[in-house]
ZAMARGU-4260 file (C-alpha; in steps of 0.2 Angstrom, whole numbers, plus 5000, padded with zeros to 4 digits):
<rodrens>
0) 4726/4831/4918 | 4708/4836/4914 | 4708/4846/4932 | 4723/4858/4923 | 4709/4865/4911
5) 4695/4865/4922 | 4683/4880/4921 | 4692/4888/4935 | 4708/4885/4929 | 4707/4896/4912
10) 4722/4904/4913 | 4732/4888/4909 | 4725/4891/4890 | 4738/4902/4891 | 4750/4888/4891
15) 4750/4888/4873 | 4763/4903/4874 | 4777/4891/4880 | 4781/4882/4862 | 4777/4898/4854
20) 4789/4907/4865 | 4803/4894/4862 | 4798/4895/4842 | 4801/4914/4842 | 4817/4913/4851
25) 4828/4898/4844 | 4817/4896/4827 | 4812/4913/4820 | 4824/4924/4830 | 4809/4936/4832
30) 4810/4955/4838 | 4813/4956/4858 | 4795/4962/4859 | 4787/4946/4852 | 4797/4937/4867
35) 4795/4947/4879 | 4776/4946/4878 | 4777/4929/4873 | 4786/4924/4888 | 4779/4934/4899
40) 4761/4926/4894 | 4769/4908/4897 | 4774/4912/4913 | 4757/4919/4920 | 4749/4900/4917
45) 4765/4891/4926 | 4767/4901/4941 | 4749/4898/4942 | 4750/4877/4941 | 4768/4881/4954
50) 4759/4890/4968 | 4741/4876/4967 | 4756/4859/4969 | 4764/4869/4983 | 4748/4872/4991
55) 4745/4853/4991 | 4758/4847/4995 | 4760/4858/5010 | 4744/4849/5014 | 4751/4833/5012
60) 4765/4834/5022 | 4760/4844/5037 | 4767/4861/5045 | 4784/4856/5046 | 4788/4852/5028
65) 4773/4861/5023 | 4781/4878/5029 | 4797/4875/5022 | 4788/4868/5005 | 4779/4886/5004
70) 4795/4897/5009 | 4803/4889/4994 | 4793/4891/4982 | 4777/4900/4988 | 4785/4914/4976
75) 4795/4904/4966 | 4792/4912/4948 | 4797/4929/4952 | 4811/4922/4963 | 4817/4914/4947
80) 4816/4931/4936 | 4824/4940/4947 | 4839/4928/4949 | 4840/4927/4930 | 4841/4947/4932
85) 4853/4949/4944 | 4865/4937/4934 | 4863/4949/4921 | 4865/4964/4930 | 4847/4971/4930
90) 4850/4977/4948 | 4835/4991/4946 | 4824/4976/4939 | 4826/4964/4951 | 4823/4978/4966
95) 4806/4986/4955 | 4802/4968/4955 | 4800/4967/4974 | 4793/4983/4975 | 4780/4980/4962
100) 4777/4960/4970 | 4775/4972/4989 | 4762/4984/4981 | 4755/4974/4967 | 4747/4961/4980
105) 4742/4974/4994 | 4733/4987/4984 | 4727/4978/4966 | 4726/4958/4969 | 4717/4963/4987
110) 4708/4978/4977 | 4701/4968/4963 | 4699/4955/4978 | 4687/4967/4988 | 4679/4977/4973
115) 4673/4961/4965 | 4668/4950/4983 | 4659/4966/4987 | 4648/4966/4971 | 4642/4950/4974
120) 4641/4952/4994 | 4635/4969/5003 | 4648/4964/5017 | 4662/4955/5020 | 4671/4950/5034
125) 4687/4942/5040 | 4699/4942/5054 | 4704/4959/5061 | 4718/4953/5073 | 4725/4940/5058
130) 4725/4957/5046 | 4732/4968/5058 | 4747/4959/5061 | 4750/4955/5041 | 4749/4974/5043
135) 4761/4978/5054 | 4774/4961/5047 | 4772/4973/5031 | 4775/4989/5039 | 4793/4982/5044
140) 4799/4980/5026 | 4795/4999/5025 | 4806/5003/5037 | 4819/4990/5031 | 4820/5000/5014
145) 4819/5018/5024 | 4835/5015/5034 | 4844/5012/5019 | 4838/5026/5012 | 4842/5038/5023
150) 4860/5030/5028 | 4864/5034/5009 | 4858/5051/5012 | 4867/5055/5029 | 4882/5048/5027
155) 4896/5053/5023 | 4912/5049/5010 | 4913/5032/5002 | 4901/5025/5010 | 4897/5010/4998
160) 4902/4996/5005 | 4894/5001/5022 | 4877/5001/5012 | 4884/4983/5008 | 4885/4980/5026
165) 4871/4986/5031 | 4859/4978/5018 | 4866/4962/5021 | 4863/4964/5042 | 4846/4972/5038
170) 4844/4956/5026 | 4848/4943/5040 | 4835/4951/5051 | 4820/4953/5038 | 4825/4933/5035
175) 4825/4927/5054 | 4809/4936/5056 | 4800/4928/5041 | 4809/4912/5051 | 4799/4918/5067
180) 4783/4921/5058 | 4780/4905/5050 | 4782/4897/5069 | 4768/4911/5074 | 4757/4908/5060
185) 4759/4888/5060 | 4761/4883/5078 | 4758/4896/5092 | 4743/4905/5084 | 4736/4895/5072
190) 4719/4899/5074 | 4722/4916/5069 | 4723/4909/5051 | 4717/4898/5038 | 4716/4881/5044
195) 4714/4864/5033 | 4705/4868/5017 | 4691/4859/5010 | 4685/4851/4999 | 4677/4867/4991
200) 4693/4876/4994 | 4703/4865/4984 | 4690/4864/4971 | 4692/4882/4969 | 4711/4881/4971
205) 4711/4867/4957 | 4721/4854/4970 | 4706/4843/4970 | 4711/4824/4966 | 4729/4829/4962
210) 4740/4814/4970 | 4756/4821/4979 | 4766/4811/4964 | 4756/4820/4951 | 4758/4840/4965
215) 4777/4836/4963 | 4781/4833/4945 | 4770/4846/4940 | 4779/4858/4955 | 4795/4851/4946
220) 4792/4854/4925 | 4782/4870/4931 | 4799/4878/4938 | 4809/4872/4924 | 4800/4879/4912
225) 4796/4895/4920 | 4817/4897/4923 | 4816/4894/4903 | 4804/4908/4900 | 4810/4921/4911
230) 4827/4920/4904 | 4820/4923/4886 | 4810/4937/4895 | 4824/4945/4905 | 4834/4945/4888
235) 4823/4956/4879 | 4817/4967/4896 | 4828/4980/4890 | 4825/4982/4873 | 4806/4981/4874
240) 4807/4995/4886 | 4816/5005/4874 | 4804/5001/4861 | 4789/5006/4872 | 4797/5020/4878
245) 4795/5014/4898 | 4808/5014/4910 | 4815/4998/4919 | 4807/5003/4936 | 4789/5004/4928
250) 4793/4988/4919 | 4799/4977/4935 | 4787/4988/4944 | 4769/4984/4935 | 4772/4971/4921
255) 4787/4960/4929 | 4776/4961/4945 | 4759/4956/4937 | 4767/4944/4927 | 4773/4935/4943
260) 4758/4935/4953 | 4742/4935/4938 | 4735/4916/4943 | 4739/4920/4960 | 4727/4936/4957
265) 4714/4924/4951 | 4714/4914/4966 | 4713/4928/4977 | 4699/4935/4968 | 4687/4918/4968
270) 4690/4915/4986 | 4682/4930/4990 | 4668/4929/4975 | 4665/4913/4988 | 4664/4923/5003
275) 4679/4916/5013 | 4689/4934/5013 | 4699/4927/5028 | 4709/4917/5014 | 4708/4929/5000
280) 4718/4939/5013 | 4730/4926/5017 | 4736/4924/4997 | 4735/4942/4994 | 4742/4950/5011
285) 4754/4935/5013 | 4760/4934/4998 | 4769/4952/5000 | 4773/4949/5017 | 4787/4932/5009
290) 4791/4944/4994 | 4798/4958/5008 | 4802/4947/5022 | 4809/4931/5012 | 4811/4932/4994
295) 4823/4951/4995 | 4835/4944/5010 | 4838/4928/4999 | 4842/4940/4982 | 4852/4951/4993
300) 4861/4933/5001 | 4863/4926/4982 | 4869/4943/4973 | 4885/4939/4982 | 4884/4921/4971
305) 4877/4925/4955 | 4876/4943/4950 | 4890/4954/4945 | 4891/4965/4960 | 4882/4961/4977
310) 4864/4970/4980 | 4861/4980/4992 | 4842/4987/4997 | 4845/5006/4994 | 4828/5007/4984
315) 4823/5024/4974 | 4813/5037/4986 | 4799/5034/4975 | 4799/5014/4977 | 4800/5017/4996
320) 4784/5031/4996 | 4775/5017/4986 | 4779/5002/4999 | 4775/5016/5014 | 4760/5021/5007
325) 4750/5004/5001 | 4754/4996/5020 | 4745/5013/5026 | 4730/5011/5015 | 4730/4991/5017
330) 4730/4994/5036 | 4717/5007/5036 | 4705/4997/5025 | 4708/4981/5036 | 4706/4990/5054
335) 4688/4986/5054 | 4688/4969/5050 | 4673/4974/5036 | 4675/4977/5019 | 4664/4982/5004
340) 4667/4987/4986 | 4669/5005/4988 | 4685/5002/5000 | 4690/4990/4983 | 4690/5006/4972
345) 4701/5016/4985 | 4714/5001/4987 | 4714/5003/4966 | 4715/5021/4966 | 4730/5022/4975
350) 4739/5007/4965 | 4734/5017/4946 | 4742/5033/4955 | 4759/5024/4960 | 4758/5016/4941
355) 4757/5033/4935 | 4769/5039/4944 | 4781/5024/4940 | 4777/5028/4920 | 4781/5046/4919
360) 4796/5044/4930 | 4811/5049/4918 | 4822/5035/4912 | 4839/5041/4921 | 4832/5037/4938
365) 4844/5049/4949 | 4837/5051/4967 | 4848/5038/4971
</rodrens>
């Protein structure tokens, strides 16, 4: 347990939000801001200790289970809030979720992730082919949430439960290409991407020592308790929104999204303070790539189960000119196979455009 509060594993201070969060919601019945930020902080720390006992015991267990171990829950905390959404009906939640999960890791956990390796590095370099090709994986989830787009647009009548069709077909295929991917990233070209870590890298991980027993029952409490928080947090989303006067597409958007993904943001962020950008890249690049090709396809399958009325993945024109537009600058930046702090500020650049453009976007979003 002393490894949990390690120097590099500050963020789990932040675990002290859990009993308050549970105190403010059953005890003193607070205001749904208090929870909402109470829950939300709580949440950081636990995806955090979730994502470092999947890594290991990925390790542990070898490709084979170790590929399935990290499609489950390599993005387990935000799967888990968006379930709890979609069960309440927060359908533009759960889809700015995605979005903000898509952009959030492409432009400002590989932004900070460049800007900070290259102060403390003049260049960095990583694999151009392995980049490239999460590139282009990402570029198909644009044109997954185009089609739908402009199908809503051009066809004609009642054409809702075509949408429905087709988001579910278009769901099917995103799923049986993430399938396909894990085969070429684990067996057929494995060389292309990160190999075994060691021991450094599961220092800085914070897996170092940790016994597959001891990976598991903290993979286990962590996802029990992050379900807890997220349904105190989802149950006071839209009244904090209204409170702080933001719409739900910037709140799932920027704050749901950042939640979600913070402690993998700090890991991203010290792999390539220790020069080894080809795995800050694999979190940060990769990490999108199972949000868009795994973790939407499963939310659209599940809508059918849990939610009040199926999803479908017609986002908003803004959400989709968002997605289009990181993959463009994420591939521009990588095309080289170099990168420096200056190509750090362009990637945050374009992510504090998008968030302003998410914050002044009227409540009533019509361009549906």
């Amino acid at each position: 347990m002393k490894r949990l509060f390690a120097p590099e594993n500050l963020l789990n201070l932040l675990l002290v939000f859990v009993p308050a969060a549970i105190v403010l919601e059953y005890l003193v019945h607070a205001g749904p801001v208090y929870i909402f930020v109470s829950s939300s902080l709580a949440i950081i720390p636990l995806a955090g200790l979730m994502g470092k006992a999947t890594e290991h015991l990925a390790e542990k267990l070898g490709q084979g289970l170790g590929a399935l171990l990290n499609a489950t829950f390599g993005n387990a905390a935000e799967l888990i809030i968006a379930l709890l959404a979609l069960r309440a009906g927060l359908q533009d939640l759960v889809k700015a979720s995605i979005t903000g999960s898509i952009i959030g890791n492409v432009l400002l956990v590989f932004g900070l992730t460049v800007l900070l390796g290259g102060v403390r590095f003049q260049t960095q370099r990583f694999n151009r082919t392995a980049a490239s090709l999460g590139s282009t994986m990402l570029a198909l989830s644009g044109v997954a949430l185009i089609v739908p787009a402009v199908f809503h647009l051009v066809a004609r009548g009642n054409a809702l439960a075509s949408e429905r069709e087709l988001s579910v077909e278009i769901a099917v295929v995103l799923f049986i290409t993430y399938l396909l991917s894990l085969i070429f990233t684990l067996k057929t070209h494995r060389h292309l991407y990160v190999g075994e870590l060691g021991e450094k890298e599961q220092e800085a991980l914070g897996t170092r020592g940790w016994s597959s027993a001891q990976s598991a029952g903290v993979l286990l409490g962590s996802t029990a308790v992050v379900a807890l928080m997220s349904e105190f947090l989802v149950g006071a989303v839209d009244e904090t929104a209204k409170k702080l006067g933001m719409n739900e597409v910037f709140v799932g958007v920027i704050l749901v999204a950042i939640i979600g993904n913070a402690a993998e943001h700090s890991t991203a962020v010290l792999m390539a303070l220790k020069n080894k950008m080809d795995l800050a890249i694999h979190i940060a690049v990769g990490s999108s790539i199972q949000v868009a090709l795994f973790v939407a396809p499963v939310l659209v399958f599940l809508s059918y189960l849990v939610g009040p009325a199926p999803m479908d993945l017609r986002f908003t024109t803004l959400e989709v000119v968002a997605i289009v537009v990181s993959v463009a600058t994420i591939a521009l930046i990588s095309q080289d196979g170099e990168s420096n702090w200056m190509e750090g500020v362009q990637l945050l650049a374009v992510y504090v455009i998008l968030g302003m453009a998410f914050y002044f976007l009227p409540p009533p979003i019509n361009d549906k």
